[in-house]
C-alpha positions in Angstrom: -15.3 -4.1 19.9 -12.9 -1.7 21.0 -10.7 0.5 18.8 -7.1 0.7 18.8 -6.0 4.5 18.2 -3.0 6.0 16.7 -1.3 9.4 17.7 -0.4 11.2 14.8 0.1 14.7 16.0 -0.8 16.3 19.3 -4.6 16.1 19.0 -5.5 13.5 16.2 -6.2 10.4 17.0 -6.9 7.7 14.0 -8.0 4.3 14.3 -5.5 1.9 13.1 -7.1 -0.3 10.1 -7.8 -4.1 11.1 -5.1 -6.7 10.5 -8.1 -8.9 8.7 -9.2 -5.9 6.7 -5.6 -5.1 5.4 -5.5 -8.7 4.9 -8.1 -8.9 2.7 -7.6 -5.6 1.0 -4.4 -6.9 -0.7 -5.6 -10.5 -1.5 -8.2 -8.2 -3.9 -4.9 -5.8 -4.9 -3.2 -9.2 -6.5 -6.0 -10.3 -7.7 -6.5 -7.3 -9.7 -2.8 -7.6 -10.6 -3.5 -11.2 -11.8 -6.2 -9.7 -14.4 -3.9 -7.0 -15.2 -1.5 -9.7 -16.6 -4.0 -11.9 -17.8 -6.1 -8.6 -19.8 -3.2 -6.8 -21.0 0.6 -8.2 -20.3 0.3 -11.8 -21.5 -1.6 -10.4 -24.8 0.7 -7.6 -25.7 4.0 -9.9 -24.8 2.7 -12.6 -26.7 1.9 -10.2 -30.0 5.6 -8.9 -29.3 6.8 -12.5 -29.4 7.6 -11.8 -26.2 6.2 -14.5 -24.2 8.4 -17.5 -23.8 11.5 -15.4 -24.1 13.6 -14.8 -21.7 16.3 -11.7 -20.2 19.6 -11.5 -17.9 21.6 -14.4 -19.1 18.5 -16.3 -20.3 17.3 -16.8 -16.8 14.2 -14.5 -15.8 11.5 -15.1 -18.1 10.5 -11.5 -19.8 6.7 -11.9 -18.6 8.1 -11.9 -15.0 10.0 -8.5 -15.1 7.0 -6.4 -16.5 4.8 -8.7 -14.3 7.0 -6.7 -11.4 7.1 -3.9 -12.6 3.1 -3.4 -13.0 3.4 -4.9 -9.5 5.4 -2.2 -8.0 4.3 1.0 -10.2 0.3 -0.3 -9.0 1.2 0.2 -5.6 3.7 2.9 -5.7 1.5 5.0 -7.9 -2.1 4.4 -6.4 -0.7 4.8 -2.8 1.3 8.1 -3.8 -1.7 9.7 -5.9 -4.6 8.3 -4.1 -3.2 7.1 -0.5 -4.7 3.8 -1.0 -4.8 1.2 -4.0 -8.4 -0.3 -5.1 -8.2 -2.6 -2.5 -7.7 -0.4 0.1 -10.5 2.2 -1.4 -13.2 -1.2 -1.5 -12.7 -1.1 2.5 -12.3 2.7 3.5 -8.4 2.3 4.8 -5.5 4.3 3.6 -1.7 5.0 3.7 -0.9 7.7 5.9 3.1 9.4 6.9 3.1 8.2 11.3 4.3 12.2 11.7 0.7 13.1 11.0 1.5 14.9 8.0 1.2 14.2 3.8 3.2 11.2 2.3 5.9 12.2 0.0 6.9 10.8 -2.7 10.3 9.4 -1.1 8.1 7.9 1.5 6.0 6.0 -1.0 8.8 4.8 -2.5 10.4 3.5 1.0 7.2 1.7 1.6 5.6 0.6 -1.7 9.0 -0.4 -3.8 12.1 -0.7 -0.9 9.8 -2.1 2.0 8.1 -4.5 -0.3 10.8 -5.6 -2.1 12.7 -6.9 0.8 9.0 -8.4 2.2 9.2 -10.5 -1.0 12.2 -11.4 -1.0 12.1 -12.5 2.7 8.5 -14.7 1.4 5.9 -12.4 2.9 7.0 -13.0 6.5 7.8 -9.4 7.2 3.9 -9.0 7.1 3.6 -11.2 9.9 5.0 -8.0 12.1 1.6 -6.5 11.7 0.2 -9.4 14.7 2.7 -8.2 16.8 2.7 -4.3 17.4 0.1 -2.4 18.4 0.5 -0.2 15.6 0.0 -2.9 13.4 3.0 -1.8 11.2 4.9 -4.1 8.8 7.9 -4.1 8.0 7.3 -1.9 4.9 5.2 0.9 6.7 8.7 1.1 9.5 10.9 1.7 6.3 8.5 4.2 4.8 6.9 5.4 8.3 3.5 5.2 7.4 0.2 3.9 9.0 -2.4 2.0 7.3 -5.5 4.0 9.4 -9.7 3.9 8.7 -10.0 6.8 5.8 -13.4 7.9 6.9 -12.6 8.5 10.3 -9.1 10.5 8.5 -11.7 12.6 6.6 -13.2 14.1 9.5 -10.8 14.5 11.8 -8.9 16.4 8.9 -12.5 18.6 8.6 -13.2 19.0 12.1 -8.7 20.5 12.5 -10.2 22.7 8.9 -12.8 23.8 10.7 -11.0 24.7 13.9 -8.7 26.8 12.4 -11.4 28.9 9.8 -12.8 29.8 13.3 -16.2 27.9 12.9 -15.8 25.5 16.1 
């Protein structure tokens, strides 16, 4: 099977993760969303009273903002702190900036809360984009210039650059 690369900087290459794998990865990141709600959201907003009420002229049930808003602070903070969300972690891939350098924060928030935002509100089509560039970027890793890349092989080209300039290779 043969490995599509990325060029980050001059030297690195990293293998782009698998459109399957990614796939898969955030099918397990809603479904641990989906127990988030069920564990902790529906109990508390139902011991608030919150549960069948609902906000902005009575339309948007209350269960459906924080239900976003777990949504978008699970992605924007696993992928900021951690550069990948459990999902992710389960299949060794990870968020990384396409100049080859650390994500900041602003990027996150491009890609995790402005890039998916529009993806949702367009009905998950934008992810279709990830079939059709070699890159395999979606719409959400253009507005936040990121790459979704195979962590391991991250890892050790970041030790091998450490070691390079330390003067051991």
């Amino acid at each position: 099977m043969k490995k599509e690369t990325v060029i980050l900087q001059k030297e690195l290459l990293y293998p782009v993760a698998d459109t399957i794998v990614r796939l898969i990865a955030y099918i397990i990141d809603l479904i641990v969303l989906w127990s988030i709600r069920q564990i902790a959201v529906i109990p508390i907003l139902t011991m608030l009273g919150l549960m069948n009420k609902n906000i902005i002229f009575d339309a948007i049930p209350v269960s459906t903002v924080v239900s976003t808003i777990v949504f978008f602070t699970y992605f924007v903070l696993m992928t900021y702190f951690f550069h990948q969300t459990l999902g992710k972690m389960i299949f060794g891939i990870e968020v990384v900036s396409s100049k080859g350098y650390n994500l900041s924060f602003m990027q996150v928030i491009f890609r995790e809360l402005i890039g998916r935002y529009i993806t949702q509100a367009l009905l998950n089509l934008p992810y279709l984009m990830i079939l059709f560039n070699k890159n395999r970027m979606g719409l959400h890793d253009f507005i936040g210039d990121t790459l979704v890349v195979n962590s391991n092989d991250v890892e050790y080209t970041v030790d091998i650059e450490s070691n390079r300039k330390e003067g051991l290779i």
